[in-house]
C-alpha positions in Angstrom: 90.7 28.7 68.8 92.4 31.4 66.6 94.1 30.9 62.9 95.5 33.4 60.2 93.8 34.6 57.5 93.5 37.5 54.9 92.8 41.1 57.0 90.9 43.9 56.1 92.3 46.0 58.0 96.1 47.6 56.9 97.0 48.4 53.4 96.0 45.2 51.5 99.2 44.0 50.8 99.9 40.6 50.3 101.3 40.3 53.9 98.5 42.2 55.1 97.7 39.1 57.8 95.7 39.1 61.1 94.4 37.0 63.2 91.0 35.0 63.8 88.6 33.4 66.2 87.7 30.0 65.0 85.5 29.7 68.1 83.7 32.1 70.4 85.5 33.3 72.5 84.2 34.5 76.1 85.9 38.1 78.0 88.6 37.5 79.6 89.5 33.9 78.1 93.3 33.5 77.6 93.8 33.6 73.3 97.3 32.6 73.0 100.5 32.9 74.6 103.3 34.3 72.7 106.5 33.5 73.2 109.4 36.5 73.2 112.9 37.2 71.8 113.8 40.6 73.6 116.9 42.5 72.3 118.8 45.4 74.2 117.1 48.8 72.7 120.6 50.1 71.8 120.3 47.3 69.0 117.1 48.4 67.8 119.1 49.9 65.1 119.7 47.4 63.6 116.1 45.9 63.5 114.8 49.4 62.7 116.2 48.6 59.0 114.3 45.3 58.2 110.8 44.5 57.8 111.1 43.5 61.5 110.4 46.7 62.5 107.4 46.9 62.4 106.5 43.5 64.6 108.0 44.9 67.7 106.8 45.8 70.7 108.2 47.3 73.6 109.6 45.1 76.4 110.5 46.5 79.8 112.3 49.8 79.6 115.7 48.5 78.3 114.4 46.3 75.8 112.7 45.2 72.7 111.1 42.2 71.7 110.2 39.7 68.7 106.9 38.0 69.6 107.1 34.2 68.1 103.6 32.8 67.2 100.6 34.6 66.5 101.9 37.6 68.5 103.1 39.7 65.8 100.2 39.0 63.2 97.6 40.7 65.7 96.6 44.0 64.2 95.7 47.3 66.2 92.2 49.0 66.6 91.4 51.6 68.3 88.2 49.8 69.4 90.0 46.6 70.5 88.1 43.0 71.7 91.8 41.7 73.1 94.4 43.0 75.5 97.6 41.7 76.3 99.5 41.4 80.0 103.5 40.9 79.7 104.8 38.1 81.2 108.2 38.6 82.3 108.6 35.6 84.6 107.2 33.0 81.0 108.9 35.6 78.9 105.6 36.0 76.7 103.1 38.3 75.8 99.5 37.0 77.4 96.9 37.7 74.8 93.0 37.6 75.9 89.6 38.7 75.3 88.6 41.9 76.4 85.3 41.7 75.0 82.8 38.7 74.0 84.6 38.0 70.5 82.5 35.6 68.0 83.7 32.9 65.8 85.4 34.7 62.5 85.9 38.0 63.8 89.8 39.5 63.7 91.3 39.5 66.9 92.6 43.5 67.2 94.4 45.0 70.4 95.5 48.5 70.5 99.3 49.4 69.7 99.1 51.9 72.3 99.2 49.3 75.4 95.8 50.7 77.1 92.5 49.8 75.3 91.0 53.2 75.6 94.0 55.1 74.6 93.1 57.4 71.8 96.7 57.7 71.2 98.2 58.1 67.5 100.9 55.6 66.2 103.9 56.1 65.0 103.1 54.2 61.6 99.4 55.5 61.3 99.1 58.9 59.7 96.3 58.2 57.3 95.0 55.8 59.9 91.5 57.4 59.6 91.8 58.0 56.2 92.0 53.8 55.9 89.2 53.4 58.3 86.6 55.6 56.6 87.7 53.6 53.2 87.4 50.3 54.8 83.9 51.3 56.4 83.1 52.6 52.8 84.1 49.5 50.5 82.2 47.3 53.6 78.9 49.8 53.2 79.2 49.4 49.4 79.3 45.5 49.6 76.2 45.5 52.1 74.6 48.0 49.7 75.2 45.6 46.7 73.9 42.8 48.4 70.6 44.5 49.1 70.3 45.6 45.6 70.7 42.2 44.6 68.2 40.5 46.9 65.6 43.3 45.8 66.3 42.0 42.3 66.0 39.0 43.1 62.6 39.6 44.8 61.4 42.3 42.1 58.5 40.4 40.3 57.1 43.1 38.3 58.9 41.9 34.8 
């Protein structure tokens, strides 16, 4: 149903991971289950000078957590097509579809917990700077392809 591939969205880093829908995938459908490793918040310190830091999420008000599986690999938008419930009885994060989502598109939540939350993250400053370069380089790769298909079809030579 989902697998990891190369994302668009982030900085374009080697890491720069997200997840996909190898299906469609119908509103509301459960997407994956992800399994947590929570840690006391006074020992976030210690997490806060790794990598690791930035694949947490917040879990409960005393704790943090490590999502295991896909969890940690699903990027934010501020226009999401998932949404997550926390599962404290399972000890996972519930990941579904808040939207219709189509086989091939990136699975995004928002960061912020609520799906309409216009919010800004902590680690997002020139989030909108990203976005209108992201949109740009996609506009410029539809606007090639349409240059080439009218040179393709241009039979006045």
């Amino acid at each position: 149903m989902i697998e990891v591939k190369q994302s668009k969205l982030g900085d374009g880093g080697e890491l720069n991971r997200g997840v996909f829908a190898t299906v469609d995938i119908a509103k509301g459908t459960l997407i994956h289950q992800a399994p947590v490793v929570p840690y006391p918040n006074e020992d976030h310190e210690h997490v806060e000078k790794t990598i690791l830091e930035d694949y947490v999420f917040e879990y409960g008000a005393n704790h943090t957590a490590i999502l295991l599986g896909y969890g940690s690999l699903i990027n934010h938008s501020y226009e999401p097509n998932a949404t997550y419930d926390i599962n404290f009885d399972n000890h996972t994060f519930d990941f579904y579809a808040y939207t219709d989502i189509k086989a091939g598109d990136e699975i995004v939540i928002n960061y912020n917990g609520e799906e309409d939350s216009m919010d800004p993250l902590w680690f997002l400053d020139d989030y909108e700077e990203r976005m209108l370069e992201f949109n740009k380089s996609n506009d410029d790769e539809v606007e090639k392809e349409t240059e080439t298909q009218s040179l393709d079809t241009d039979t006045s030579n």
